[in-house]
MIDOTI-387961 format. One record per residue: x, z, y of N, C-alpha, C in turn; residue in one letter. Coordinates in nm, 2 decimals, m for minus. Example, Ala and Ser with C-alpha at 12.3 -4.5 7.8 and 13.67 -1.06 7.14 Angstrom:
! MIDOTI-387961
{site {1.32; 0.78; m0.57}; {1.23; 0.78; m0.45}; {1.32; 0.78; m0.33}; 'A'} {site {1.28; 0.71; m0.22}; {1.37; 0.71; m0.11}; {1.29; 0.79; 0.00}; 'S'} 
END
This chain:
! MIDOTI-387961
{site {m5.40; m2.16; 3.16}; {m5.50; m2.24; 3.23}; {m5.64; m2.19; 3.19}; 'X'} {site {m5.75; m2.18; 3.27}; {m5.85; m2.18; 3.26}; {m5.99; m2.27; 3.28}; 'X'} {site {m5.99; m2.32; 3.11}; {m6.07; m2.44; 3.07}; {m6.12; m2.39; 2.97}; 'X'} {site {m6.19; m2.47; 2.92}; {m6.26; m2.44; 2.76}; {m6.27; m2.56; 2.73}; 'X'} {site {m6.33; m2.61; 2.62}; {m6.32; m2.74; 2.54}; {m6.47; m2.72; 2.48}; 'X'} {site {m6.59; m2.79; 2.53}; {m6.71; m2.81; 2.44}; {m6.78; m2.97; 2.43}; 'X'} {site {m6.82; m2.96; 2.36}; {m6.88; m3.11; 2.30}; {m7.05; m3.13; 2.35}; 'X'} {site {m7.06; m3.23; 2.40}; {m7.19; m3.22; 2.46}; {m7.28; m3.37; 2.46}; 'X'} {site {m7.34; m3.38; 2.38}; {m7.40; m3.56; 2.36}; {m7.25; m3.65; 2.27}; 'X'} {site {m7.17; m3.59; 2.21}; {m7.08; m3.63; 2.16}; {m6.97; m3.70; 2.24}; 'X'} {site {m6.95; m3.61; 2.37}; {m6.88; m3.64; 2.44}; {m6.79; m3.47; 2.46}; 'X'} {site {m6.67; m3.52; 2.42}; {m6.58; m3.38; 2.46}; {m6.59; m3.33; 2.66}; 'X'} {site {m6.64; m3.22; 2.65}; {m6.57; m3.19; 2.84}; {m6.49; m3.09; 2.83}; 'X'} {site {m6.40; m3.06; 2.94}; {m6.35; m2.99; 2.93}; {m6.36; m2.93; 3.07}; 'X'} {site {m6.41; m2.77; 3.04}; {m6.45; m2.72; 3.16}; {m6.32; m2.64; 3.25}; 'X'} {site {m6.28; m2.68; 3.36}; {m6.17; m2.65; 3.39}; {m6.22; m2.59; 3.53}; 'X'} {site {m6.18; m2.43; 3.56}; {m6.23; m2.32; 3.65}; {m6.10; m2.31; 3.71}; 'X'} {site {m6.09; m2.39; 3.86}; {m6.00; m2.38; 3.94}; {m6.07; m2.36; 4.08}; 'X'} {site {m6.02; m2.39; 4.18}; {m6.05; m2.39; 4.35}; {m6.14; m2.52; 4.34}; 'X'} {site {m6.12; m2.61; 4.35}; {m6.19; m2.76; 4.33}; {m6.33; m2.77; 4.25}; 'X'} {site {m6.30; m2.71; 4.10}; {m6.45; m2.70; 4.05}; {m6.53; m2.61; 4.17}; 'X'} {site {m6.49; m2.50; 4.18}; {m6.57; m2.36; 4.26}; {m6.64; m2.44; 4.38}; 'X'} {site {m6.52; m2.51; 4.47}; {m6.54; m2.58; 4.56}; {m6.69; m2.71; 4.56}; 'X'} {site {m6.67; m2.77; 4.43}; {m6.79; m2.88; 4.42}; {m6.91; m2.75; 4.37}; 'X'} {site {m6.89; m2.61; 4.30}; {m7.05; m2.59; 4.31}; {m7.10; m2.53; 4.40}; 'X'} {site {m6.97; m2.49; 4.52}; {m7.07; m2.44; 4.66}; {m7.14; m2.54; 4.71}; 'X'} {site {m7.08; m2.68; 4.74}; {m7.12; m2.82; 4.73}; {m7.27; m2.81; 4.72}; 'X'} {site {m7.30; m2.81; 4.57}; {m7.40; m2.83; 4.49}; {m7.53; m2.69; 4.54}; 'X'} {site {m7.44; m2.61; 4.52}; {m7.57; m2.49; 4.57}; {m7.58; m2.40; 4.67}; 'X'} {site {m7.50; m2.48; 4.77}; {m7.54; m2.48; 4.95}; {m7.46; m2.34; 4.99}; 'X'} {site {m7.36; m2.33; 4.92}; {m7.32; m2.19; 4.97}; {m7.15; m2.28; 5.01}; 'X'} {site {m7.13; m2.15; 5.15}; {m7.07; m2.16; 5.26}; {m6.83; m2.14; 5.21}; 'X'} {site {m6.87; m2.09; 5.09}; {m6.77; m2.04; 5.03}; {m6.76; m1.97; 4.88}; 'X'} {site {m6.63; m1.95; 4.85}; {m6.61; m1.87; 4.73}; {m6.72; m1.75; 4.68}; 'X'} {site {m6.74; m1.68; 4.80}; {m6.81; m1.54; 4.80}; {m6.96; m1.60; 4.77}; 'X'} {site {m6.99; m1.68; 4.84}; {m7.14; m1.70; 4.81}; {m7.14; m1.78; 4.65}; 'X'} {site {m7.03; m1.86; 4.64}; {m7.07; m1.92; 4.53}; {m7.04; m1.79; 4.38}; 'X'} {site {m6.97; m1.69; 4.41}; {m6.95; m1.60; 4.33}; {m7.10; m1.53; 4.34}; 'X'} {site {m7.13; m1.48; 4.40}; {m7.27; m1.42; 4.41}; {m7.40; m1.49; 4.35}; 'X'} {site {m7.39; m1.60; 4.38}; {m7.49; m1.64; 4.31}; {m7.46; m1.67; 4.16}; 'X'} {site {m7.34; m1.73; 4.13}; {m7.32; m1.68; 3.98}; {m7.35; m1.56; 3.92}; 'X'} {site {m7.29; m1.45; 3.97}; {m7.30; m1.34; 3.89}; {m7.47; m1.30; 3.84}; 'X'} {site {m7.52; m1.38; 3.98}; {m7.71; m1.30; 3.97}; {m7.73; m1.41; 3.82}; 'X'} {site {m7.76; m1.51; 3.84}; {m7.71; m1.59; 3.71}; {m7.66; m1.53; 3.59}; 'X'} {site {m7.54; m1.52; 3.61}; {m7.52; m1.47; 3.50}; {m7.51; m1.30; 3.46}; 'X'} {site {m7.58; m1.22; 3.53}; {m7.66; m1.13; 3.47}; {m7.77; m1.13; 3.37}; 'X'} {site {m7.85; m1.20; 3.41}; {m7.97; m1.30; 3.36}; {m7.95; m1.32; 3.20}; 'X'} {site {m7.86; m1.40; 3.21}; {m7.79; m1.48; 3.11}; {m7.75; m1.38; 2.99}; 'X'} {site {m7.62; m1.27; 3.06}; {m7.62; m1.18; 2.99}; {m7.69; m1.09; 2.91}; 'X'} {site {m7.82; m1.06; 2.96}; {m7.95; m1.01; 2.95}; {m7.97; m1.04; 2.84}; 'X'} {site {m7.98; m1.19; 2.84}; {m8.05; m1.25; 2.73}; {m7.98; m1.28; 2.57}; 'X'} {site {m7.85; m1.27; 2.63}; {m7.76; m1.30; 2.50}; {m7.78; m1.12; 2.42}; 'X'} {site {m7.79; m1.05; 2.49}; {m7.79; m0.88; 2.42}; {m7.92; m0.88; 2.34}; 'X'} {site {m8.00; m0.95; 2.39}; {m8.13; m0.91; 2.34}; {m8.13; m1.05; 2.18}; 'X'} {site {m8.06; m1.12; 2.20}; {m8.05; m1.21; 2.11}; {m7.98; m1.15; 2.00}; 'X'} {site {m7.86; m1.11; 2.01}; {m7.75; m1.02; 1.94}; {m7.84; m0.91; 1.89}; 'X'} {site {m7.95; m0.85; 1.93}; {m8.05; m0.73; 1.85}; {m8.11; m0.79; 1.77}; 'X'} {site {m8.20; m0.86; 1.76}; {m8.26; m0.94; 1.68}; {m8.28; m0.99; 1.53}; 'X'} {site {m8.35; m1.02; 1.45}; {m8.28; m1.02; 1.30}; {m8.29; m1.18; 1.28}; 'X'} {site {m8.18; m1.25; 1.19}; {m8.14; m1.39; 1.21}; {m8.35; m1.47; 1.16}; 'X'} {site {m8.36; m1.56; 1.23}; {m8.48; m1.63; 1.17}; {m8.59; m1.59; 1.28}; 'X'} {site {m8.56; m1.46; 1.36}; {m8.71; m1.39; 1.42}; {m8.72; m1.46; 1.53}; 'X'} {site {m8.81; m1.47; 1.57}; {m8.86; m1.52; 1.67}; {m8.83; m1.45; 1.81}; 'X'} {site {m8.73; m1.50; 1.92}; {m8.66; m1.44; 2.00}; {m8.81; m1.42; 2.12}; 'X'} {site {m8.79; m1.25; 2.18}; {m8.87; m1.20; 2.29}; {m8.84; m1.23; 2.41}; 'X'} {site {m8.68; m1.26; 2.46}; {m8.62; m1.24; 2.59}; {m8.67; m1.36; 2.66}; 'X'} {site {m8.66; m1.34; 2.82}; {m8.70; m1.44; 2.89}; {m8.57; m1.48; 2.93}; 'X'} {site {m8.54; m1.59; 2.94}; {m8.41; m1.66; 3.06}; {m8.49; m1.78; 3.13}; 'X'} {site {m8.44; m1.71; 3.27}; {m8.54; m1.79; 3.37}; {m8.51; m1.92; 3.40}; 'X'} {site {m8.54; m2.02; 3.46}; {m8.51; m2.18; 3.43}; {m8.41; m2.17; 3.55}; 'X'} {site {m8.44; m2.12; 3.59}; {m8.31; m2.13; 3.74}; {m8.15; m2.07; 3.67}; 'X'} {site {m8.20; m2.01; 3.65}; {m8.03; m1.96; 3.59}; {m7.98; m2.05; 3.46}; 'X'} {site {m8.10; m2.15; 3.36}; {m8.02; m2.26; 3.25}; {m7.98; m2.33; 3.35}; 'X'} {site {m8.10; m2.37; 3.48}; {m7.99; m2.49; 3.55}; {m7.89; m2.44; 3.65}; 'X'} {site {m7.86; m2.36; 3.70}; {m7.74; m2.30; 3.70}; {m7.63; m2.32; 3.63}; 'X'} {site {m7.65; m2.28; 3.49}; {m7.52; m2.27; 3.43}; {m7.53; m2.47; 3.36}; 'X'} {site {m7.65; m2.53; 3.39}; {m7.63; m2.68; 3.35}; {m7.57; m2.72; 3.44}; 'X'} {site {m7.55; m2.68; 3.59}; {m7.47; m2.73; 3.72}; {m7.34; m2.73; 3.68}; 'X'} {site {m7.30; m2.59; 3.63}; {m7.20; m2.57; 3.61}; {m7.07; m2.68; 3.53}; 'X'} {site {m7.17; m2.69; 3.39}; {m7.12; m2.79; 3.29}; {m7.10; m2.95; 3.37}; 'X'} {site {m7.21; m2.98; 3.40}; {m7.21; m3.11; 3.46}; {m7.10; m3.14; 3.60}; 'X'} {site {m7.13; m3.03; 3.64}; {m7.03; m3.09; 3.79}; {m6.87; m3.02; 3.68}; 'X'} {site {m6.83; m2.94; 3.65}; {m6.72; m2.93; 3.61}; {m6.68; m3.08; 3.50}; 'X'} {site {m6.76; m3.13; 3.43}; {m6.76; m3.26; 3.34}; {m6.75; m3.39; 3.44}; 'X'} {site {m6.80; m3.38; 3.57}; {m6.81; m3.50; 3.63}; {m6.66; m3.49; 3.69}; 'X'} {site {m6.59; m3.36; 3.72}; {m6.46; m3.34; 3.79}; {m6.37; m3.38; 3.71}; 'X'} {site {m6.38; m3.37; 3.57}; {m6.30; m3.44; 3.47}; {m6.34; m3.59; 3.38}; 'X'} {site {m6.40; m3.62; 3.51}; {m6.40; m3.78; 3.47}; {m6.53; m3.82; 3.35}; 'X'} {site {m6.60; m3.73; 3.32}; {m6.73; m3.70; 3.23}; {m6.84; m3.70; 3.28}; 'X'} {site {m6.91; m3.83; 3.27}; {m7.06; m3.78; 3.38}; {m7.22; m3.76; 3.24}; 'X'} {site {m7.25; m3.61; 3.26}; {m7.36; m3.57; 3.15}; {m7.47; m3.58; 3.28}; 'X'} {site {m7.59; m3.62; 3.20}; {m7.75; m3.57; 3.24}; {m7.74; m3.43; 3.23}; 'X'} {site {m7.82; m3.38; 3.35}; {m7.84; m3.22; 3.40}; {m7.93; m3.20; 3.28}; 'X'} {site {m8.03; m3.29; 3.20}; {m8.09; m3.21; 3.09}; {m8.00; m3.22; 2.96}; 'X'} {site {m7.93; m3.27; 2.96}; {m7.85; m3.27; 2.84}; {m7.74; m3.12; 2.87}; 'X'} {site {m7.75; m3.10; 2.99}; {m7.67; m3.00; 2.99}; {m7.73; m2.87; 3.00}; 'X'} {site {m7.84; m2.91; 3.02}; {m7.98; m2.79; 3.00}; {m7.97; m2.73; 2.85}; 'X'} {site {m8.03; m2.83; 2.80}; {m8.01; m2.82; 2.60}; {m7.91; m2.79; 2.55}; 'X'} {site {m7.79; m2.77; 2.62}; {m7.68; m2.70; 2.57}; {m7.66; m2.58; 2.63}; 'X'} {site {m7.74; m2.55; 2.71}; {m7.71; m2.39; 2.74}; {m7.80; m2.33; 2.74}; 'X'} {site {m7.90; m2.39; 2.65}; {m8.03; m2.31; 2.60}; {m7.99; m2.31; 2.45}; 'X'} {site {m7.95; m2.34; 2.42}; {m7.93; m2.39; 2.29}; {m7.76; m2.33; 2.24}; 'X'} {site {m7.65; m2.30; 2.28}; {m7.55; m2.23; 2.31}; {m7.55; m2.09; 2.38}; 'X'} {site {m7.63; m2.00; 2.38}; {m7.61; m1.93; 2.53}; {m7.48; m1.85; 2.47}; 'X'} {site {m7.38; m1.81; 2.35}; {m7.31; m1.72; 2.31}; {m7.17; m1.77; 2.35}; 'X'} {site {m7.23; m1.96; 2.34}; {m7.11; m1.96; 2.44}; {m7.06; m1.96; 2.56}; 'X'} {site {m7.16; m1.94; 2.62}; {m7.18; m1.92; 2.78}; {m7.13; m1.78; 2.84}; 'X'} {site {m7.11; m1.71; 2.71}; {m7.05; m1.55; 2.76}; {m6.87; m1.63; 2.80}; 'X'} {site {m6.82; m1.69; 2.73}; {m6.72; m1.76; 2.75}; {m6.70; m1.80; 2.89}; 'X'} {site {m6.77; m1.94; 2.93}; {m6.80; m1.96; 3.04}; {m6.81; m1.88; 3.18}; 'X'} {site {m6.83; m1.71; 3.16}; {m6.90; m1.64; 3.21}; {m6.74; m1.58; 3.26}; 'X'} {site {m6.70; m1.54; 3.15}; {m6.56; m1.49; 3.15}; {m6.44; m1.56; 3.28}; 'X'} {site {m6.43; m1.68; 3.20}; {m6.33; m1.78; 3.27}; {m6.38; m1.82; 3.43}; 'X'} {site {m6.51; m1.81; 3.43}; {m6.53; m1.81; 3.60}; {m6.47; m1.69; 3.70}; 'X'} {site {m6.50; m1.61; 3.61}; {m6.46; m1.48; 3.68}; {m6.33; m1.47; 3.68}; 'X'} {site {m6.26; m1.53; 3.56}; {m6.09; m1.53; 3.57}; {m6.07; m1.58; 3.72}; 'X'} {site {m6.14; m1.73; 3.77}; {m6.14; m1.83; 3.84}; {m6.10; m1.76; 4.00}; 'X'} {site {m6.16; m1.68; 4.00}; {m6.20; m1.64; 4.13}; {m6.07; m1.57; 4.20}; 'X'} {site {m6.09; m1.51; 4.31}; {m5.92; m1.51; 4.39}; {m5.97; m1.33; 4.35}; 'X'} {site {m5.87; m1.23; 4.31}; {m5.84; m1.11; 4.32}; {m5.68; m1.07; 4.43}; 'X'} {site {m5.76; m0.94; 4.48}; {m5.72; m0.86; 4.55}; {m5.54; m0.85; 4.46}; 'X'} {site {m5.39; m0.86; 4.53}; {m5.31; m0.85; 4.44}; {m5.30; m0.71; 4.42}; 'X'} {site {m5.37; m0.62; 4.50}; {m5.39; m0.45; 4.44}; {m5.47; m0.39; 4.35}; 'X'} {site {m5.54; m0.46; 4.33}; {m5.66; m0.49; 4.26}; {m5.66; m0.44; 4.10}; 'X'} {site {m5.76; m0.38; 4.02}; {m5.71; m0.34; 3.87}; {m5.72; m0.51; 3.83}; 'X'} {site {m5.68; m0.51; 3.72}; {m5.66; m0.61; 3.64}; {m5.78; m0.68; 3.58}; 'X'} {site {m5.89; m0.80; 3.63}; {m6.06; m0.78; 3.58}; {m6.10; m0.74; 3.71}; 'X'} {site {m6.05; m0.75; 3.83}; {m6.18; m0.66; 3.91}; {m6.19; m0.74; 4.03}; 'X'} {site {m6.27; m0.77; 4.08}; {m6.29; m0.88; 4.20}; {m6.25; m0.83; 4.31}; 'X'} {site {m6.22; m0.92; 4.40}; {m6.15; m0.85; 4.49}; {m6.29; m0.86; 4.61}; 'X'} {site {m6.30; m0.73; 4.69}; {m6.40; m0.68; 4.74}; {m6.46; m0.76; 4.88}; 'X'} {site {m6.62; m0.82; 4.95}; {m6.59; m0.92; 5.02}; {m6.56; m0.84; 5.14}; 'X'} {site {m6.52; m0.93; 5.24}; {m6.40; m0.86; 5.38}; {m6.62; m0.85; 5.46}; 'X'} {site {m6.53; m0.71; 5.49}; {m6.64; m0.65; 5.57}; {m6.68; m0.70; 5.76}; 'X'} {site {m6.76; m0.70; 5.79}; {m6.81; m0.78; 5.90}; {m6.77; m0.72; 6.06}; 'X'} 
END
């Protein structure tokens, strides 16, 4: 199954990456389907990516240089919250802000399991999206 288990205002959620979650965040960020809602994740979570590398260079205590743009914490705060509200968990969008500013190493996690989420090609290598249908 593809879930994860994090604790947030002292409330356990459990983020669970199925068709339904995917479904409430096209919902939420106006896109027409899977493809759009995968697209705009990934821009997101490039971002995101970005920033956890540059954090991982770093020496512990220094004062971090990278930018992570506010569109992409609330992004991935959409993410938390509407997947928390699908499991019966309703968080504040800033409480779920402060945990993914405040977390971003676990968000590589997050980042993973979405992509598990998504529909692949059954020819497809193992990890690899399946390509969108041409027009």
């Amino acid at each position: 199954m593809r879930e994860l288990k994090i604790t947030i205002g002292g409330n356990e959620v459990v983020l669970l990456f199925n068709y339904g979650f995917i479904r409430l965040l096209g919902d939420a960020w106006g896109c027409d389907g899977p493809v759009g809602v995968m697209t705009k994740f990934i821009t997101a979570a490039g971002e995101l990516v970005d920033a956890i590398a540059n954090l991982d260079s770093t020496k512990e205590g220094a004062v971090q240089s990278f930018e992570l743009p506010f569109d992409t914490i609330d992004m991935f705060a959409d993410l938390i919250r509407i997947s928390a509200k699908a499991n019966g968990v309703a968080l504040d969008s800033s409480l779920c802000a402060d945990y993914v500013f405040e977390n971003q190493p676990v968000m590589s996690d997050v980042i993973k399991l979405f992509m598990d989420a998504m529909p692949k090609s059954k020819t497809a290598e193992p990890g690899k999206m399946m390509p969108a249908a041409a027009n």
